[in-house]
C-alpha positions in Angstrom: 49.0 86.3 -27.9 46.8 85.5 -25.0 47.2 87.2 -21.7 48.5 85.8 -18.6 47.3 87.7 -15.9 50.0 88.5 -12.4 48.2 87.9 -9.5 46.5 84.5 -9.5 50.2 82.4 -10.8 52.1 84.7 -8.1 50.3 83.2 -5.9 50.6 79.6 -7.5 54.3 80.5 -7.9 54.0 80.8 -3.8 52.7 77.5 -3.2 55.4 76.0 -5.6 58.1 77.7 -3.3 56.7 76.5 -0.3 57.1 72.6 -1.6 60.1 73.3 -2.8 61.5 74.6 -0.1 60.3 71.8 2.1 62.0 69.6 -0.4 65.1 70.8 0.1 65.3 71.8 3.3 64.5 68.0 4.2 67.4 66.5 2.1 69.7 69.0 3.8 68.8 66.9 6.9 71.2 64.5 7.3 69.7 60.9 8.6 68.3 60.8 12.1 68.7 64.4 12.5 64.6 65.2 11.8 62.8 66.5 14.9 59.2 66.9 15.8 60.1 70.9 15.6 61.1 70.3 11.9 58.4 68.4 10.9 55.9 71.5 12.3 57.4 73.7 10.8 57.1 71.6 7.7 53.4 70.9 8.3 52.8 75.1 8.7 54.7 75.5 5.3 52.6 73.3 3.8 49.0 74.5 5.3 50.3 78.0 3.9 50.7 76.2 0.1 47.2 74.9 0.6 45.5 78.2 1.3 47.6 79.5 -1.3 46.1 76.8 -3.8 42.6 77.5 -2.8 43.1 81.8 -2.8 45.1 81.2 -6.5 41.8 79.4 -7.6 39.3 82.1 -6.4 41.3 85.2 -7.3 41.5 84.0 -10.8 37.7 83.3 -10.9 37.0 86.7 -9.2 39.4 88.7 -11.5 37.7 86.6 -14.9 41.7 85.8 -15.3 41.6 82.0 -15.8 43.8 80.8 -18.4 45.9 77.7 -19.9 49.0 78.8 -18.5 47.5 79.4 -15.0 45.3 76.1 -15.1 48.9 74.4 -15.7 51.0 76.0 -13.9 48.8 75.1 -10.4 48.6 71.5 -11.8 52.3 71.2 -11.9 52.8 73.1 -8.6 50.6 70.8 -6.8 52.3 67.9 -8.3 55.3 69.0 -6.9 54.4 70.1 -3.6 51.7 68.3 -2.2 53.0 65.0 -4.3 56.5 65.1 -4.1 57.3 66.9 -0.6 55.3 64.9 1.8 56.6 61.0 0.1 60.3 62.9 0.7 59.4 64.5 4.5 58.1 61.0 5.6 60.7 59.2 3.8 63.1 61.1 5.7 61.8 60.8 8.9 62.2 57.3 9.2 65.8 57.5 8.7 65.6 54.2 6.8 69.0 52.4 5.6 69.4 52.4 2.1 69.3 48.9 0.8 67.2 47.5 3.7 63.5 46.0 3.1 62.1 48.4 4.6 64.0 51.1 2.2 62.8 48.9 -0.5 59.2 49.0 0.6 58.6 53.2 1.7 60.3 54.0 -1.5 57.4 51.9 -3.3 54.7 53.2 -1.0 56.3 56.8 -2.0 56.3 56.3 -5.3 52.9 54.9 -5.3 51.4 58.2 -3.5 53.1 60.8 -5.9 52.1 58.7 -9.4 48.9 58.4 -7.8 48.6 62.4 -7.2 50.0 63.1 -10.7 47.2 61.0 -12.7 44.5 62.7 -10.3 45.7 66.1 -11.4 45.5 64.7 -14.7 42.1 63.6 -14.9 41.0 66.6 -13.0 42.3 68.7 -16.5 40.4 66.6 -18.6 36.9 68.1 -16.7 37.9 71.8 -17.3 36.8 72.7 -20.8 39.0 73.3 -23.8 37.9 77.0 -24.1 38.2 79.1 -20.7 35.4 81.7 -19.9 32.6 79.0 -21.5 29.6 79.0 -19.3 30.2 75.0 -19.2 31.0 73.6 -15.8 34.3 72.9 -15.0 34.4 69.7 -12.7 31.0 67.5 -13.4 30.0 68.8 -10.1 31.2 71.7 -8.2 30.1 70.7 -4.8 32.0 67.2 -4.9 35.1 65.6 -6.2 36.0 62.7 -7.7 38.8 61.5 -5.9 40.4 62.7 -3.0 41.6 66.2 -3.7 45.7 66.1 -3.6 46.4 68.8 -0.8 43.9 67.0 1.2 45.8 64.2 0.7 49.0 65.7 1.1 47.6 66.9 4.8 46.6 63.0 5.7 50.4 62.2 4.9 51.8 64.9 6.9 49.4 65.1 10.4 50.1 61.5 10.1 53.6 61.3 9.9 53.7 64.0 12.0 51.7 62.2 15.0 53.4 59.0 14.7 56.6 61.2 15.4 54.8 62.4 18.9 57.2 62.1 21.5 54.1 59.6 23.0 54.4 57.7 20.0 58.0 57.8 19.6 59.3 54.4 21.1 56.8 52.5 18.6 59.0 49.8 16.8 60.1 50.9 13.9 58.7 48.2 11.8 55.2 49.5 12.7 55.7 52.6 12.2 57.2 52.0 8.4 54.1 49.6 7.9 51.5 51.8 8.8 53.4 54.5 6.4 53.4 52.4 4.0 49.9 50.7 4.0 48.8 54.7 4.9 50.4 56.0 1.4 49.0 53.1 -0.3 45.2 53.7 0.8 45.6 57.0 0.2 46.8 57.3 -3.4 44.1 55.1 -4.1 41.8 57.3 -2.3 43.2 60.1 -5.1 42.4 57.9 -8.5 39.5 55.9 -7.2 35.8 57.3 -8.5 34.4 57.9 -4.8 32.9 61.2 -4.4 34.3 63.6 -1.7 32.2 66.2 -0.5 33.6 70.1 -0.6 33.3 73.0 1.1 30.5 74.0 -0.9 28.4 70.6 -0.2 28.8 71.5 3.7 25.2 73.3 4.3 24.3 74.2 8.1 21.0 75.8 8.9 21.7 77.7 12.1 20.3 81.5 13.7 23.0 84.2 13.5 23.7 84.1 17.3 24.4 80.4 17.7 27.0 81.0 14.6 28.7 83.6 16.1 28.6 81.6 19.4 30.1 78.2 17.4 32.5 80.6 15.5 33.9 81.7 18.9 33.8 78.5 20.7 35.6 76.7 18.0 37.9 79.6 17.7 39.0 78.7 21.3 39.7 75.3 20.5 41.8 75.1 17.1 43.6 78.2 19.1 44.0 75.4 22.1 45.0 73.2 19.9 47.5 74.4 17.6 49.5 76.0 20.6 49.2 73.1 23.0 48.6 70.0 20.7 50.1 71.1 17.5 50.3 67.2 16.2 47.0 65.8 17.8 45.2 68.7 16.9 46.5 68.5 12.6 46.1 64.6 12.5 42.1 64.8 13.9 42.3 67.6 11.6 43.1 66.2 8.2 
């Protein structure tokens, strides 16, 4: 019986309670009742499932505890909550009719986005060898993906949603705003399938003396501080 080590899928079990949770908590919402202090705290839940997706990751690689079960058991998690919760948060925010065009059209652009996310997870599975712990590679390239990762997608849905929901932003006509949505979820589930490379962490490399690090560390420090306090929804959307 192989083992499944504790740590690394409580961690993924986090991030799957965090999208679920956001789930629900949305469809308990009735219609035209979403705020801009609902969708925040939605977007916070969310950054804390996608910290919890990248800690899972490396605490499983650190502990030598990678495994089927764990490997599928983030897969599905992400489906769920960065491909399911953000097409129901927006599609709730725009307090569409039911049976209206427009209903017609975000529930295609939503469904679109999530099938999109699933396949990408899928063909993400079929890079990681059949045997864990081989010295083979697990993506092609480590420092770049192949396809928009899905929580960064996930994150592009929500800071946008989030800043079209702005209270600068709010008397934009409807229309628009379900258009841009829609055209936005489109682009981006593409983004997740299509063979593009996107650069990771790991590909960022920045020559720089210890002092001026410390000094950009602090400085930027000041800013996302600024930012998230004062400009919560300007500050994500630039963000993502």
């Amino acid at each position: 019986m192989k083992k499944i080590y504790l740590l690394p899928n409580v961690i993924t079990a986090f991030g799957l309670s965090c999208g679920l949770f956001v789930i629900f908590r949305m469809n308990m919402t009735e219609v035209g009742d979403v705020t801009e202090q609902v969708l925040i705290a939605t977007a916070w839940i969310l950054i804390l499932a996608a910290f919890a997706d990248l800690l899972d990751g490396a605490v499983a690689r650190a502990m030598h505890a990678e495994s089927d079960f764990g490997i599928l058991f983030d897969s599905l998690s992400d489906a769920i909550t960065f491909g399911v919760a953000p097409s129901v948060v927006i599609l709730k925010t725009l307090s569409i009719q039911p049976g209206t065009e427009s209903s017609f059209l975000m529930t295609a652009g939503a469904m679109v986005y999530t099938i999109c996310g699933v396949l990408r997870l899928i063909r993400y599975n079929l890079t990681i060898p059949a045997s864990i712990g081989t010295p083979e590679i697990l993506p092609a390239d480590k420092k770049n993906f192949t396809g928009l990762p899905i929580p960064a997608a996930a994150g592009a849905m929500i800071s946008l949603n989030l800043f079209l929901f702005h209270p600068e932003f709010i008397d934009i006509n409807p229309q628009y705003r379900t258009f841009i949505l829609f055209a936005a979820l489109i682009v981006v589930g593409y983004f997740m399938i299509c063979r593009w490379r996107f650069p990771g962490i790991k590909a960022l490399k920045v020559r720089v003396t210890s002092f001026r690090m410390v000094f950009i560390t602090v400085l930027g420090a000041v800013f996302i501080f600024y930012g998230v306090f004062h400009h919560f929804p300007l500050f994500f959307f630039l963000t993502c």
